[in-house]
C-alpha positions, 0 to 999 in steps of 0.5 A: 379469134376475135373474129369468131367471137364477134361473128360477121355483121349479118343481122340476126333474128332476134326472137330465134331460140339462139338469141333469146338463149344468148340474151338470157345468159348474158342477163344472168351473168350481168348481175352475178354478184348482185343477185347473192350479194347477201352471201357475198357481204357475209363471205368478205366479212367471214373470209376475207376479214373485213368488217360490216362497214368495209363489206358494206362499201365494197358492195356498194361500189360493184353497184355504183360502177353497175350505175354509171355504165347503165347510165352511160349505155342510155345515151351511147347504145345507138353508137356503140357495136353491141357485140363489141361491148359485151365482149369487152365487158364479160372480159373485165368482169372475169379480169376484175374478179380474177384479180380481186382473189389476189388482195385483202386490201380493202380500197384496192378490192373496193376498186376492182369491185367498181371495176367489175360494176363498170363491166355488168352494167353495159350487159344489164343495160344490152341484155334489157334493151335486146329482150325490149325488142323481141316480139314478146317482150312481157314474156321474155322479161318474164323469163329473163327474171326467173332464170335470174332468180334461179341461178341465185337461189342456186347459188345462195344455197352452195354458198356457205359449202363452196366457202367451206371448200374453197374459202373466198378465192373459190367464189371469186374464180366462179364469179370470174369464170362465169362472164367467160362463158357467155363469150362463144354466144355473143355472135347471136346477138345483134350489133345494134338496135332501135331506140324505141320506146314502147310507150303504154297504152294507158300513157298519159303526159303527166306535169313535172312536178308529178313525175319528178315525185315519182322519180323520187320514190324510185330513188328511195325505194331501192336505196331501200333494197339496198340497204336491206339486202346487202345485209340479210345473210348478216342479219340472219346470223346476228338472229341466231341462225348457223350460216347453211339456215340462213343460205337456205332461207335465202334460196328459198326466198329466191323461189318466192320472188319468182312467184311474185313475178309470175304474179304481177306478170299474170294480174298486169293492170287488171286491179290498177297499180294502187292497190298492189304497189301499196300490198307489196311495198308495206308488205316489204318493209312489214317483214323487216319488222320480224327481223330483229332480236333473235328469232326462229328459223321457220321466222327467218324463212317466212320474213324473206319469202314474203319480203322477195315476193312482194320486191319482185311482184312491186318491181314490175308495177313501178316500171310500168307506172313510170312507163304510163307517165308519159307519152315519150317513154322517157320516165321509165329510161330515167326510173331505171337510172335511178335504180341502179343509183338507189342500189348503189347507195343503200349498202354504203348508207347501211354500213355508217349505221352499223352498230358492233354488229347490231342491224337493228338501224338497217331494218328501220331505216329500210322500212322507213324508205320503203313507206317514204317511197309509197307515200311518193308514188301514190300521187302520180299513179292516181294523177295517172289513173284520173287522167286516163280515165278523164281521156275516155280510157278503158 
C-alpha cells in the first residue's frame, strides 16, 4: 500500500497539471486551521468551553508546532524524500485531529494541537518549495494563495451551520479527514528538489544592521496578525453581531484578500515597496480602529474586507523586500522563519490581555506592531532602493 502511495522514484514533471494539482492541494490542506482560525477560537470557546485565554494558547500552539517544522525543513529538505515526509505528515495531522475530538482537557488538547502543527508545517514548507521550482512561479504563488483564500471563505461561511450540526467533533473530523485526501496524490510529486534561491534582479547586499531591522519588522508584523486574527470571529460577536453575521463578514473579507493578492501580483514593483508597504500596513492597523465598542454589521464587513485586502496585498511586498536584501536569497528563508514565529506568538500574546471578554488591548496592541513593524521595514527597503539605483538599476 505504501507503495501505491509513494509512487516509484522516477522523476516527475514539475509544471504538469497533475503536480501543480498535487502541489495545490497539499498547500490547502497545510494550513487548514490556520486559515479560519477565527471560526476555530470561536468554535473552542462556544463548544468546547474553554475560555478566551485557553483558545487563545491552544491557537497559539497549532502555530508554534507549524514553526518549528517549517524551520526544520529549511535545513532537512535536501536530506529528506519529500514524498515520504508528507505522507507522514498528512497522516499526523488526521490522527492529531481525530484525537483532539476525544478530550476537553485543555493541555492535552493544546498538545495534539502542537501536535497537528508539527504535521502542517512540513507540507507549507514542501508545498512553497515545489511551487518555488516551477517554470512560473509568480503565477502558481498566485494560485496557490487563492485557492487558499477560497477553501477559507468556504469554510468561514459553513462554520457556524456546521457547529450547529455537528457541535466541535464535526469540525474536528473535517480538519482530520481533509489531510487524508491528499494521500492518493502524493506520487505526483517529486522526492526531492534543488535548494535554489532565486535571487531578485533588484538584489543588493544590504549591511547587517539594515537586514536585521528588517527581520525585526517581519517579526512584529505577523505577532501582529496573530494577535489580531485569532480573535476577530471573537471580536465580532463582543460588537453585537449573531454568530452567522460574523462567519459572513469573514468569508467575504476572504474574497478581499484574494484581491489584494491579485493586485500586488499585478503592480509587482512597478510603483517601488515604500508606498504600497506603507498603504497596506497602516491600512491593516487603521481598521482595527473601527473595530471597538459596538457597531453595525455592514462595519463589520468593511473593517475585515479592507483589513484581509491590505494583509494580503502587504504580504507579497515584504517577502519580495526581503528577497532583494541580498544577492544569496538567504534573508527571505529567514523572513519566512520569522513568520511562522510571529504567528505563533500573537494568539498566546492576545490571550494574557484578554480582559472579561473585552478585546479592546487586542486591537491596540495590533495596530501598535503593525505601525512598529513599518517604522522597521522602511529603512532597508530605502537603503534598497538607493543602493540599486547608485549600481545603475532601472
Amino acid at each position: 500500500m505504501l507503495t501505491r502511495i509513494l509512487g516509484n522514484n522516477d522523476s516527475v514533471d514539475i509544471n504538469s497539471r497533475s503536480t501543480l494539482f498535487s502541489t495545490f492541494l497539499v498547500g490547502v490542506i497545510a494550513p487548514e486551521v490556520f486559515i479560519v482560525q477565527p471560526g476555530f477560537v470561536q468554535g473552542l470557546v462556544e463548544y468546547v468551553g474553554f475560555d478566551d485565554r485557553g483558545a487563545g494558547y491552544t491557537a497559539s500552539a497549532e502555530m508554534f508546532g507549524l514553526a518549528a517544522t517549517t524551520i526544520l525543513m529549511t535545513f532537512i529538505a535536501h536530506r529528506v524524500n519529500w514524498r515520504t515526509v508528507m505522507t507522514g505528515s498528512l497522516i499526523v495531522m488526521f490522527l492529531a485531529n481525530a484525537l483532539c475530538t476525544l478530550t476537553t482537557d485543555l493541555n492535552t488538547f493544546v498538545t495534539l494541537r502542537f501536535i497537528a502543527g508539527l504535521g502542517a508545517g512540513s507540507l507549507v514548507s514542501l508545498s512553497f518549495a515545489i511551487v518555488g521550482l516551477t517554470n512560473n512561479p509568480d503565477r502558481n504563488f498566485g494560485l496557490l494563495i487563492m485557492w487558499v483564500l477560497t477553501y477559507g471563505a468556504i469554510v468561514l461561511w459553513a462554520m457556524p451551520s456546521a457547529y450547529a450540526f455537528a457541535g466541535m467533533s464535526g469540525a474536528l473530523w473535517f480538519f482530520a479527514l481533509f489531510p487524508l485526501v491528499a494521500l492518493p496524490f502524493v506520487k505526483h510529486l517529486p522526492t526531492s528538489g534543488e535548494a535554489v534561491a532565486q535571487v531578485e534582479e533588484d538584489a543588493v547586499n544590504l549591511t547587517t544592521s539594515m537586514k536585521t531591522l528588517a527581520l525585526f519588522a517581519m517579526l512584529a508584523y505577523f505577532i501582529a496578525q496573530g494577535v489580531v486574527w485569532a480573535y476577530l470571529f471573537l471580536i465580532g460577536l463582543s460588537g453585537g453581531l449573531s454568530v452567522q453575521e460574523v462567519a459572513n463578514g469573514l468569508t467575504l473579507s476572504q474574497f478581499a484578500g484574494i484581491a489584494g493578492a491579485m493586485l500586488a501580483a499585478i503592480m509587482s514593483n512597478r510603483f517601488g515597496r515604500s508606498l504600497p508597504l506603507t498603504v497596506g500596513i497602516l491600512g491593516g492597523a487603521l481598521c482595527l480602529y473601527f473595530l471597538v465598542g459596538r457597531y453595525e454589521f455592514l462595519v463589520f464587513v468593511l473593517a475585515v474586507g479592507i483589513y484581509n485586502f491590505a494583509w494580503n496585498m502587504t504580504h507579497p511586498f515584504l517577502l519580495a523586500a526581503m528577497a532583494s536584501f541580498d544577492r544569496r536569497g538567504r534573508v527571505v528563508v529567514y523572513a519566512v522563519a520569522m513568520q511562522m514565529v510571529g504567528l505563533a506568538i500573537g494568539p498566546g500574546l492576545a490571550a494574557s490581555l484578554i480582559s472579561e471578554g473585552d478585546y479592546i488591548n487586542v486591537n491596540w496592541l495590533g495596530a501598535g506592531l503593525f505601525v512598529v513593524s513599518l517604522a522597521l521595514i522602511l529603512p532597508p527597503v530605502l537603503a534598497q532602493t538607493k543602493l540599486f539605483e547608485t549600481a545603475g538599476g532601472d
